[in-house]
N, C-alpha and C positions, 0 to 999 in steps of 0.2 A: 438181425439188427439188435436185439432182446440182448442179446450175448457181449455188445460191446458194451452195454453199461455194466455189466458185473463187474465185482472188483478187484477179479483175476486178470481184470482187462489192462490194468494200470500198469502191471508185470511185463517181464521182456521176456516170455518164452514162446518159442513157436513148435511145430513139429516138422518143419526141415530148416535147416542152416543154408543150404543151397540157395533160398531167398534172397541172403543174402549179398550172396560172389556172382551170383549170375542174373544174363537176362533172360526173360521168359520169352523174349521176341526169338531166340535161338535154341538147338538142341541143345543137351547137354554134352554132347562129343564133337559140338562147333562152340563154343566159349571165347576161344581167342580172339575173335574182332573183338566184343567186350572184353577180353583184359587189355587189352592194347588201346582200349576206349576208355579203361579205369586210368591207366598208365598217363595215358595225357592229359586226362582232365588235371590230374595230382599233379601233373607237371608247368601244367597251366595258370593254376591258381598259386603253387610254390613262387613261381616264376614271377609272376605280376604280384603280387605282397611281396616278395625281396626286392624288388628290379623298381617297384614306384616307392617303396619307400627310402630306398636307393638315392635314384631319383631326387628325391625331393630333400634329399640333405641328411638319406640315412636315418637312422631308427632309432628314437627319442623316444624316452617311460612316458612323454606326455601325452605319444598317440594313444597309449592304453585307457583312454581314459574316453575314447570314443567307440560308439558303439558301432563305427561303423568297421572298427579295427576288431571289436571283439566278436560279432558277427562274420568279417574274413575269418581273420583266427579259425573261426569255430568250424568253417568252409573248409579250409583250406585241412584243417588235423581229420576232416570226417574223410575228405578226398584221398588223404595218403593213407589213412588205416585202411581205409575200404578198399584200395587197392593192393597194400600190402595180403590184405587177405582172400582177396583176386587171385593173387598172384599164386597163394599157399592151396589153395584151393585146386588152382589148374593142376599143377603140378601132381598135387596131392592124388586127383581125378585120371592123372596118365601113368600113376605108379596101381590106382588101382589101390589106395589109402585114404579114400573121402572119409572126412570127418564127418560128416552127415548125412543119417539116411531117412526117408521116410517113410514116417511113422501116423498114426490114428492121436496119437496123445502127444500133448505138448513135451519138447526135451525139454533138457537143461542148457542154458546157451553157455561156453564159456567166457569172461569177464570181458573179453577182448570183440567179443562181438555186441555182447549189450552194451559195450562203450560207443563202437560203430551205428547201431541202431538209437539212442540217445544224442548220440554228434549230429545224424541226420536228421533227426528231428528238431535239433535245437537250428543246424543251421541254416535248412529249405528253409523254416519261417521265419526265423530271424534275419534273412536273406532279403526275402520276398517284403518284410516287415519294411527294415531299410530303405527299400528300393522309394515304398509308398511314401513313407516318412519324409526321406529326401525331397523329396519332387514336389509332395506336398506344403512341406512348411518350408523349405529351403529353398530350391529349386534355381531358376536363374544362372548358376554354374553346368555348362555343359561344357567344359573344359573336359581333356581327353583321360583325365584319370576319375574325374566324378562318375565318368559315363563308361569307364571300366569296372568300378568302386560297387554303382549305384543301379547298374543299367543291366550291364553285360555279368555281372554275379546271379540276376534272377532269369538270365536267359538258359546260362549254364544250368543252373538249378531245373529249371523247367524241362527242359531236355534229359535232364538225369529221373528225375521224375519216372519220366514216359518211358524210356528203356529200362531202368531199374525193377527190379523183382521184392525190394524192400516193404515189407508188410503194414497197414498202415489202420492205424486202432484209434478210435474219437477222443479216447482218455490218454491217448500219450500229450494232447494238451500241454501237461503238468510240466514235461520238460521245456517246451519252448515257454510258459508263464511262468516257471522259476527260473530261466535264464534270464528274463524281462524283472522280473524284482529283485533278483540278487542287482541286474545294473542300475535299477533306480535307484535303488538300497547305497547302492556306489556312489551316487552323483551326489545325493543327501549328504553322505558322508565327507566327501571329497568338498564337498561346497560350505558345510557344518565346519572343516579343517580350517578352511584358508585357501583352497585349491584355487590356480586361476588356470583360465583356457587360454585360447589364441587371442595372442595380442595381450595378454595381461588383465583380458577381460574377469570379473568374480564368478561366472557361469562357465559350463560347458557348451552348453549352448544357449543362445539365445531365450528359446519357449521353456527351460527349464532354471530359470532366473528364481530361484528362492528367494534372496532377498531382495531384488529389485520387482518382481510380478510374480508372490507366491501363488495367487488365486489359479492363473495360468499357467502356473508349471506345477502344481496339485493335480489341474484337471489334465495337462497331456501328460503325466507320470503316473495316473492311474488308468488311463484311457491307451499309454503305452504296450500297459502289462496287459490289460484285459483284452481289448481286442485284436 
């Protein structure tokens, strides 16, 4: 436990890459249910972020401004690199070209995987963040895209979790609470501009009203990022 507060901890290196393409619920010369389990999930979340935003009148700069888009986003980019390199992996594995072997001492990860280990950490809790968020201050909407959006994102999450092999370190923190202040950071900004949300409102959302209830969009824009 000692070891994860060091400050090699905060780093993205491991001593095998396999961590990260495979499950540990399987050998490693049975992998393909999990690619073809990486395959749909990617296909799943591409599919519902195109198809509801679709849906709903098509794809407008002004959904980026919700956190509940940049959170999918974040979902949805973690699911297809992660698969793409599923994929590279298998392949790699039956030519008998594994890019990674294990080792006593941490490697060097290449940039495309510490993007995938960063994306998954921004996006499980950014995810699961969401879900809480939602339900909690908003709630009342159990319409069938909230509860795609808001519901069925932390299930998937939760399931990838458990079958995932992804390595999981107390100080990686820093990326889900810098994804959470760069978007407060945003809203500030966005609202400091002139920015209006739905319906023409001056907020994006309601509990983060700067100039109509700065007190309470202070406290859940600091209480956003930290807990």
């Amino acid at each position: 436990m000692r070891s994860e507060f060091r400050l090699k901890s905060f780093g993205l290196t491991y001593n095998d890459l396999h961590v990260f393409t495979r499950t540990p619920w399987l050998s490693n010369q049975n992998q393909l249910p999990f690619l073809l389990y990486r395959l749909a999930v990617c296909l799943y979340h591409v599919v519902i972020y195109v198809g509801l935003r679709g849906a709903l009148g098509g794809f407008q700069p002004l959904n980026l401004i919700y956190l509940t888009d940049w959170a999918y986003i974040s979902l949805t980019l973690h699911t297809a690199l992660n698969a793409l390199l599923c994929l590279a992996d298998y392949f790699n594995s039956r030519s008998q070209q594994s890019i990674g072997q294990d080792s006593s001492q941490p490697l060097p990860i290449p940039w495309f995987y510490k993007l995938s280990w960063v994306l998954y950490n921004v996006a499980f809790s950014e995810g699961i963040h969401i879900t809480i968020l939602f339900w909690a201050l908003i709630g009342g909407d159990s319409s069938d895209v909230s509860i795609l959006m808001h519901a069925i994102n932390s299930v998937t999450i939760v399931i990838d979790v458990m079958v995932s092999g992804f390595p999981c370190r107390l100080l990686h923190f820093v990326y889900p609470l810098t994804f959470g202040a760069v978007y407060i950071l945003f809203t500030v900004v966005y609202w400091a501009a002139g920015g209006r949300g739905e319906d023409n409102l001056p907020f994006i959302y309601p509990y983060l009203d700067y100039g109509g209830n700065p007190v309470l969009a202070v406290i859940v824009a600091v209480l956003s990022v930290v807990v």
